[in-house]
C-alpha positions as CSV (number, residue, x, y, z in Angstrom):
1,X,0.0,0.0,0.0
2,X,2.7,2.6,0.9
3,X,4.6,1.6,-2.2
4,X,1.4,2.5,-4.4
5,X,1.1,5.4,-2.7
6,X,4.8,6.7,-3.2
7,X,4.3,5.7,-7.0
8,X,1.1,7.7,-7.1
9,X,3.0,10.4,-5.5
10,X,6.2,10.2,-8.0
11,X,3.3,10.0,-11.2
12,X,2.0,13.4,-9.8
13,X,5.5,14.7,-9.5
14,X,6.2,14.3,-13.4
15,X,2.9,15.3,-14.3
16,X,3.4,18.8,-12.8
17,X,7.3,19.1,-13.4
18,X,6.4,21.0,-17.2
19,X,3.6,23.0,-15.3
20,X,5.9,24.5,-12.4
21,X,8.8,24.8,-14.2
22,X,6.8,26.8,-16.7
23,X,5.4,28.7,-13.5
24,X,8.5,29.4,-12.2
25,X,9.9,30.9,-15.6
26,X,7.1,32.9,-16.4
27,X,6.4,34.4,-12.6
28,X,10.2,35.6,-11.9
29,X,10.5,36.8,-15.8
30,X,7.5,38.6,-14.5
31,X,9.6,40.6,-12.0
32,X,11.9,41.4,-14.9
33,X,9.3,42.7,-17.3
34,X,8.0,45.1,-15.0
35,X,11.5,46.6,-14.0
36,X,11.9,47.2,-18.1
37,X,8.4,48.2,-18.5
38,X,8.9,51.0,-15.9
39,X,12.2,51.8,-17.2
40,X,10.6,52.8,-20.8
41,X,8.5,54.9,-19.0
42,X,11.0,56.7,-16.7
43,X,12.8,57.3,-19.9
44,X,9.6,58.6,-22.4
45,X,9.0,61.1,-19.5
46,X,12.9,62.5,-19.2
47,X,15.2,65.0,-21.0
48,X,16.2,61.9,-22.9
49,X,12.8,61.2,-24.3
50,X,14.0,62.3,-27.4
51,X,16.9,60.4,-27.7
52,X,15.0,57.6,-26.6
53,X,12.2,57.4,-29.5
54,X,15.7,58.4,-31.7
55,X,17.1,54.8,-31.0
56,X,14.1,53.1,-31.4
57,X,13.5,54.9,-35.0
58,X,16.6,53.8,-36.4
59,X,16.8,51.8,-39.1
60,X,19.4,49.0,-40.3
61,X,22.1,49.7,-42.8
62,X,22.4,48.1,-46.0
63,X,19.1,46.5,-45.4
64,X,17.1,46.0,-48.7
65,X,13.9,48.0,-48.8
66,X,12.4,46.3,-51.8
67,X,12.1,43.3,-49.2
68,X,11.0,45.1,-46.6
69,X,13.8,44.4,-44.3
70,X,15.1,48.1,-43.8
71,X,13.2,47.9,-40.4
72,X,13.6,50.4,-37.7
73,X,15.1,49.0,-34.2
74,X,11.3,49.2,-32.8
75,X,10.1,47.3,-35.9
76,X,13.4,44.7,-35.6
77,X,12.1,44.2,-32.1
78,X,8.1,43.6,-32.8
79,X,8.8,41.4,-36.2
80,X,12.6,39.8,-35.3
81,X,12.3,39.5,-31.8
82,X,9.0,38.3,-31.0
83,X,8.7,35.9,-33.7
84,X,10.9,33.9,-31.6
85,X,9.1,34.7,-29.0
86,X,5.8,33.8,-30.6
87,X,8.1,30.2,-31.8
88,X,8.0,30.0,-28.1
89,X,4.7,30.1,-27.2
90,X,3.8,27.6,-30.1
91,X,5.9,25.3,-28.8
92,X,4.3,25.5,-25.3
93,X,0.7,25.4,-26.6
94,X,1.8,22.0,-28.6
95,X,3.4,20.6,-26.2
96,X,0.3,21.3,-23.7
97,X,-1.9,19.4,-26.7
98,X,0.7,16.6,-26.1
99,X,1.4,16.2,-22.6
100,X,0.1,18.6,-20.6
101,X,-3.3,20.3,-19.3
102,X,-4.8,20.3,-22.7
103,X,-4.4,17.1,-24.0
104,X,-8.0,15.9,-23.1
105,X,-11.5,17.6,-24.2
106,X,-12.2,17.1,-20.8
107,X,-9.2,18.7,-19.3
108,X,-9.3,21.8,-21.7
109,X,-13.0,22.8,-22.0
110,X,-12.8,24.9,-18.8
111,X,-9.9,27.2,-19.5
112,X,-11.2,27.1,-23.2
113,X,-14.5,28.0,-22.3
114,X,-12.9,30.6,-19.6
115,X,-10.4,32.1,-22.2
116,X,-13.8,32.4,-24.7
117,X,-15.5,34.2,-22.3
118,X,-12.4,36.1,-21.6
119,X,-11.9,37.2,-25.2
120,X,-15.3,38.0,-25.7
121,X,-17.1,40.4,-23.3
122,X,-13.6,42.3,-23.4
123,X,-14.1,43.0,-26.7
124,X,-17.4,43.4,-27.0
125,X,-17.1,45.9,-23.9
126,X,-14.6,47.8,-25.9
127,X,-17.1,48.4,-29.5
128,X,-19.6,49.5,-27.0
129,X,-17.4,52.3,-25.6
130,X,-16.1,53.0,-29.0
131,X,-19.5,53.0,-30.7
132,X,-20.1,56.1,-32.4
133,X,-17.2,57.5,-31.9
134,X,-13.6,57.8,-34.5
135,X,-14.0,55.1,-37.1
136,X,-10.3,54.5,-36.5
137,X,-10.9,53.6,-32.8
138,X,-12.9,50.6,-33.4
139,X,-9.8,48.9,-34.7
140,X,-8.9,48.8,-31.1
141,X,-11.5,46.1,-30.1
142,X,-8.4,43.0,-30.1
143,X,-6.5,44.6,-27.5
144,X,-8.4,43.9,-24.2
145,X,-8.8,40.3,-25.6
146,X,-5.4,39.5,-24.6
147,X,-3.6,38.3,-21.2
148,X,-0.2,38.1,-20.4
149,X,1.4,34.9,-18.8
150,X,4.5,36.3,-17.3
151,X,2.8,39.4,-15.4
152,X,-0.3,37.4,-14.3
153,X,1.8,34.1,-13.5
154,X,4.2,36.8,-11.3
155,X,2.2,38.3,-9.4
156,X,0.4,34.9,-8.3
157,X,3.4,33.8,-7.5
158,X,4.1,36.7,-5.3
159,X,0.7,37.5,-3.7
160,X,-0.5,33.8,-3.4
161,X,2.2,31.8,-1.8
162,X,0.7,28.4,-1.4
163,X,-1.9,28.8,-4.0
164,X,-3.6,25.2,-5.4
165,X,-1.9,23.8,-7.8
166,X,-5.0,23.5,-9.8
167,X,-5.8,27.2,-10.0
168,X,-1.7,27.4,-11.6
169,X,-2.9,25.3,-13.9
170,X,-6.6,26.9,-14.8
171,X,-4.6,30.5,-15.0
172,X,-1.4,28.9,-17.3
173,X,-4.0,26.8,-19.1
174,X,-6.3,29.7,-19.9
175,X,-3.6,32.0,-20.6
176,X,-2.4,30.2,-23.5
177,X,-5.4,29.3,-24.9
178,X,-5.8,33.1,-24.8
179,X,-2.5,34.0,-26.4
180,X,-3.5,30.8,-29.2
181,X,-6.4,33.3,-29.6
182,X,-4.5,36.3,-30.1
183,X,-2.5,35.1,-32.7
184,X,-5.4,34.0,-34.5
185,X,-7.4,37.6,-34.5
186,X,-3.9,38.7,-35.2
187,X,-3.5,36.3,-38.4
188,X,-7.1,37.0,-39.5
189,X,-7.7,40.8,-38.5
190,X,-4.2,42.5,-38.3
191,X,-2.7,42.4,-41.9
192,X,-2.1,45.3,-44.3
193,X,-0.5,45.1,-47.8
194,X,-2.0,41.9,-48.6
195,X,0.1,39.7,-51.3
196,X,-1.1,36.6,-52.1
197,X,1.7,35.4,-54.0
198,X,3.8,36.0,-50.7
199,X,1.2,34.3,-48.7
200,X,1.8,31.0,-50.9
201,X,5.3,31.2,-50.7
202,X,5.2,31.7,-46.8
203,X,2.7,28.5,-46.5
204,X,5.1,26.7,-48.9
205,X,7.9,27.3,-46.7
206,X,5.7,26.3,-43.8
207,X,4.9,23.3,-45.5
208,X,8.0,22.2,-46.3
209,X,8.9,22.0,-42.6
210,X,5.6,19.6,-41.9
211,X,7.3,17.5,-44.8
212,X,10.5,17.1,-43.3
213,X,8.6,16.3,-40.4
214,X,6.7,13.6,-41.4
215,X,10.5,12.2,-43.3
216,X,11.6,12.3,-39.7
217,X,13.9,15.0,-39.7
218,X,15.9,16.1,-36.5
219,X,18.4,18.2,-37.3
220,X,16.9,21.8,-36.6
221,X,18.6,23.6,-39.3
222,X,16.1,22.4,-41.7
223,X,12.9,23.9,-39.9
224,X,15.2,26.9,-38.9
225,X,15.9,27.6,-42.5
226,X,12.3,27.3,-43.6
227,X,10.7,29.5,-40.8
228,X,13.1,32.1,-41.5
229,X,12.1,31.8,-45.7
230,X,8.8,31.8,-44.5
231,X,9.5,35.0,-41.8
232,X,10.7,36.8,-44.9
233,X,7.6,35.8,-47.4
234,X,4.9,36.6,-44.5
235,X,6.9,40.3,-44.2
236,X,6.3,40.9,-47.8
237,X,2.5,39.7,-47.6
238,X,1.0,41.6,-45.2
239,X,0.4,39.0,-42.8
240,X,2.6,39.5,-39.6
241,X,5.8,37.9,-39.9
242,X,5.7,36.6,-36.0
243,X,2.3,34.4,-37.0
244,X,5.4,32.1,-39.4
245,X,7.2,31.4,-35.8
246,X,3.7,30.1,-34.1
247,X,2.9,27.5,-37.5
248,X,6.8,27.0,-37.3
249,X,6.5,25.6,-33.7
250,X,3.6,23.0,-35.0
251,X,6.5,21.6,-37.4
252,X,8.9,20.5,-34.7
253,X,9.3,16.8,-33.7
254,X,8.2,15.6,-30.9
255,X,8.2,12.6,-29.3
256,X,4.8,11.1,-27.7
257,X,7.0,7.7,-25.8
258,X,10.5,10.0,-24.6
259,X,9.2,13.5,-24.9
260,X,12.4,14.6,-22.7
261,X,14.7,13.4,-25.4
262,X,12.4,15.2,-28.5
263,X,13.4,18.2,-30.7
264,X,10.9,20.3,-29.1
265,X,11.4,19.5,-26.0
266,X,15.3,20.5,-26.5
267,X,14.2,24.0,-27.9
268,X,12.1,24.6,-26.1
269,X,13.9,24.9,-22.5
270,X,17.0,26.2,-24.7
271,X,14.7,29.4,-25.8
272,X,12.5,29.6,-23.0
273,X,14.9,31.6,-21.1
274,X,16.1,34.3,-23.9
275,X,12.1,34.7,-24.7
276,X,11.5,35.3,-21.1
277,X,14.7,37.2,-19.7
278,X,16.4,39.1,-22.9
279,X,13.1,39.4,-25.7
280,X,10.5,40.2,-23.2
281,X,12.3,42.9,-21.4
282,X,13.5,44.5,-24.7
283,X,10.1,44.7,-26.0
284,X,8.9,46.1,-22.7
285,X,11.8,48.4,-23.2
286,X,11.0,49.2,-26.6
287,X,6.9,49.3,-26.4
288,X,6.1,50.5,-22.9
289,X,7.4,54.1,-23.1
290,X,4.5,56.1,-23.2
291,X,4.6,60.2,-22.3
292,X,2.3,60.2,-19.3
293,X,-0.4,63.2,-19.2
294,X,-0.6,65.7,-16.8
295,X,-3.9,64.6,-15.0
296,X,-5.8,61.5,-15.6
297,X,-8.5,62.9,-18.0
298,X,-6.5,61.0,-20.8
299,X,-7.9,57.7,-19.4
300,X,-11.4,59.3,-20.4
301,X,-10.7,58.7,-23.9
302,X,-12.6,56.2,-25.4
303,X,-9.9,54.3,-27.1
304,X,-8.3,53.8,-23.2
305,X,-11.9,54.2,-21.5
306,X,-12.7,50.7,-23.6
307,X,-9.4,49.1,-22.9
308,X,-9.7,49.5,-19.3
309,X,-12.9,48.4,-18.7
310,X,-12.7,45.7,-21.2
311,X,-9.6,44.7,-19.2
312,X,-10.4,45.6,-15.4
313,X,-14.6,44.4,-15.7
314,X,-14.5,42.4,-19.2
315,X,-12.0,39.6,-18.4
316,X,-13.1,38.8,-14.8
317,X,-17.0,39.0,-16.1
318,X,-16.1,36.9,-18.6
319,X,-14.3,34.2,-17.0
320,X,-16.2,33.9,-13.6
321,X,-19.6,33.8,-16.1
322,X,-17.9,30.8,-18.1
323,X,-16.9,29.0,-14.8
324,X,-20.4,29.6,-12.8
325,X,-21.7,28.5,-16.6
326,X,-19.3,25.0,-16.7
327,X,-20.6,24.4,-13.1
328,X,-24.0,25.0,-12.3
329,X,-25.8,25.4,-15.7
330,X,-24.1,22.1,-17.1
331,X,-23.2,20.4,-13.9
332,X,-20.2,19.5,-14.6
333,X,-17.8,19.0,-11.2
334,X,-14.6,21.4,-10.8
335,X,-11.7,20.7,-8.4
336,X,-12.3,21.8,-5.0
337,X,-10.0,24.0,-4.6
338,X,-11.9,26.2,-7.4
339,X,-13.7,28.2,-4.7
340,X,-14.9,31.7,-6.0
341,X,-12.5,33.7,-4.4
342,X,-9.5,32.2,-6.5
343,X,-12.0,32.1,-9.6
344,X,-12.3,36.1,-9.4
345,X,-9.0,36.3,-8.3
346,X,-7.8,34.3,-11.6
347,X,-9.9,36.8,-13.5
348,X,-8.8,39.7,-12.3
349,X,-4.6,38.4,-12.9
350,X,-6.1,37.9,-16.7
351,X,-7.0,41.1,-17.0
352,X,-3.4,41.9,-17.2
353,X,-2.7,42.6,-21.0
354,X,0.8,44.1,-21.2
355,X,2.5,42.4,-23.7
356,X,-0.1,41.0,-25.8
357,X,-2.1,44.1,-25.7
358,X,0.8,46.2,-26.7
359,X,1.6,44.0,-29.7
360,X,-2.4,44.2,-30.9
361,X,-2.0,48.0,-30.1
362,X,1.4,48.4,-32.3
363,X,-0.7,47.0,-35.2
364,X,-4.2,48.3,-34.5
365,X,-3.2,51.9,-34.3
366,X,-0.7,53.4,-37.0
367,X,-1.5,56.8,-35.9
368,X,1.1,58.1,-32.6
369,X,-1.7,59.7,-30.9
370,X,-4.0,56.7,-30.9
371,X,-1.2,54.4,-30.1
372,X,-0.1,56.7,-27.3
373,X,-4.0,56.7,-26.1
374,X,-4.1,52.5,-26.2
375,X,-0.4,52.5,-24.5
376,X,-2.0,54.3,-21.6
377,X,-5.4,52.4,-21.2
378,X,-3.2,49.2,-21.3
379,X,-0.5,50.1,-18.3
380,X,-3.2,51.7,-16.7
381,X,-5.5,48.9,-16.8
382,X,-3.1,46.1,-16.0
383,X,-1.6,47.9,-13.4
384,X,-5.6,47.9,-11.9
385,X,-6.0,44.1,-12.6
386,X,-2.9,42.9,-11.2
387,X,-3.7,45.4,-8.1
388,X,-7.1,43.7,-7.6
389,X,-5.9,39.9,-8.6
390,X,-3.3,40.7,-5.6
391,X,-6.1,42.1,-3.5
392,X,-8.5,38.9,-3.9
393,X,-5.8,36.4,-3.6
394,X,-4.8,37.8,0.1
395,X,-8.1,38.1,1.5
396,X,-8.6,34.4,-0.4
397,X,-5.6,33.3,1.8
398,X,-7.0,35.4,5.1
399,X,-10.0,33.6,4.8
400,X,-9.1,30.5,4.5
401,X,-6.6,31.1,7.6
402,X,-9.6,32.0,9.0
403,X,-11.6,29.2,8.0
404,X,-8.7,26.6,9.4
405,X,-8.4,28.5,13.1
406,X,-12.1,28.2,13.8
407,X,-12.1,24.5,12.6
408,X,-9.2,24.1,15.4
């Protein structure tokens, strides 16, 4: 009996080793991400502001423009930089599909339905706000979809000491599936320029990594070689080069029996580290600095009047009416540590857009002022969210001191 137990215990162990390992990467790269994030802004509100948006406007030398590769060290940031870090999060979401929380249409359909719920009413909230307003504003309504894993995943780790492992899970879980839905409004809603002989060359590329694939290729070189063909076709098309590093990630062997010794696997925990220590930072550095007004009436605009409610009341909203939905309406039984308190708690962490909403931003608004507007409404709002998340998960934790001292 004790040795079942102990093998039980060890089965649980390397179930959640990819879960808190991800956990611990994403909360303290957190930390890091905010230090940058406030740093860009220290340094858009200085006498060095202008030297500042100088740097970030420079372009490369020698680059060929007929390719569009003369890109500006903002631009080499949001289409180099995060395509890896897109890659990244590919990898993740496939591996979750694999191995992890979302192998199973039973595992998956209550972040999915969460992160629906999530995306949704944000958005919605958003064209509501914006309706009947600037044409231009409405392009806006992507932004509050998003949630970002590292500043959500930090702050729980921070705040909520001890937290169930289970609501880790339901917070990673529906974070991704949220990011899996960013990418896809950013695939199908985000493009400009369109080329369609681009387009096929890109999904050739793309293709030619599945094929090597399914040959039983190993050597990373090959996919490496066609994501970066691909990078360079989807530039040209219109469609955002970083959506060639997610399908790129889909092409990567893995290995259902050993999937510590598969290509992904390898990559993965070899990038996971630059995407959450050097690329995030850098495009919190390069993305978050944003001239602060003198009095809050900025926040009044619609374009950052929609984000933050979208963010601060839309995502919670969302997700708690998706949860009460999964457990009452359709009966279906939820771990017991999903008490409400952690539920609203969850959905206020999500409400954290940052980097995700940024990105959607950089591409929803080409007009400064606009962008400026969304920049604000974003580290506004997700400085709210993770303020209340934090808030909720402590008195969460008081009352279930509480709860434990008068059951002694």
């Amino acid at each position: 009996m004790i040795e079942r137990k102990s093998l039980i215990r060890q089965k649980i162990a390397i179930a959640l080793g990819p879960i808190q390992a991800f956990f611990r990467y994403e909360a303290s790269s957190g930390i890091l991400l905010l230090f940058f994030a406030v740093l860009a802004m220290i340094l858009a509100n200085s006498p060095w502001a202008e030297s500042y948006e100088s740097v970030l406007a420079l372009k490369l030398p020698f680059a060929p423009a007929e390719y569009h590769l003369d890109l500006s060290v903002l631009h080499l940031v949001n289409d180099g930089l995060m395509a890896i870090f897109f890659f990244v999060i590919g990898l993740e979401i496939k591996r979750e599909f694999f191995f992890g929380e979302l192998q199973s249409l039973s595992a998956t359909i209550l972040p999915i339905c969460a992160a629906l719920g999530g995306m949704l009413i944000p958005a919605f909230i958003y064209v509501i706000v914006n309706a009947g307003g600037a044409p231009e504003a409405m392009a806006g309504w992507g932004i509050p979809m998003a949630t970002d894993i590292a500043f959500s995943l930090g702050i729980l780790a921070i705040v909520a000491q001890g937290v169930p492992i289970a609501i880790v899970i339901f917070l990673t879980a529906l974070a991704i599936v949220d990011d899996l839905g960013a990418i896809i409004v950013i695939a199908l809603f985000y493009t400009s320029g369109f080329s369609a002989a681009a387009l096929f060359g890109g999904l050739a590329s793309l293709g030619c990594a599945f094929f090597v694939n399914r040959k039983g290729v190993k050597n990373f070189i090959a996919y490496l070689i066609f994501g970066l063909i691909a990078w360079l076709f989807f530039l040209n098309a219109g469609i955002h080069p970083t959506i060639a590093g997610v399908v790129l990630a889909f092409a990567i062997p893995i290995d259902r029996h050993h999937p510590e010794r598969s290509v992904l696997y390898k990559i993965e925990h070899a990038l996971e580290p630059w995407s959450a220590y050097v690329i995030m930072p850098i495009f919190a550095l390069a993305n978050a600095g944003v001239r602060l007004p003198g009095d809050i009436s900025a926040l009044l605009d619609p374009i950052a009047l929609g984000i933050v409610l979208g963010l601060c009341i839309g995502k919670p909203l969302g997700i708690c009416c998706m949860v009460f939905l999964f457990s009452r309406v359709l009966r279906l039984s939820l771990p017991t540590s999903f008490g409400r308190w952690n539920v609203l708690g969850s959905g206020c962490l999500a409400g954290i857009g940052f980097t995700m909403s940024l990105f959607i931003a950089s591409l929803a608004f080409p007009n400064p002022e606009h962008l400026a507007t969304a920049k604000l409404g974003i580290i506004a709002a997700s400085l709210l969210s993770g303020t209340l998340g934090a808030l909720v998960f402590l008195l969460a934790k008081g009352r279930s001191s509480t709860n434990e001292t008068n059951m002694q």
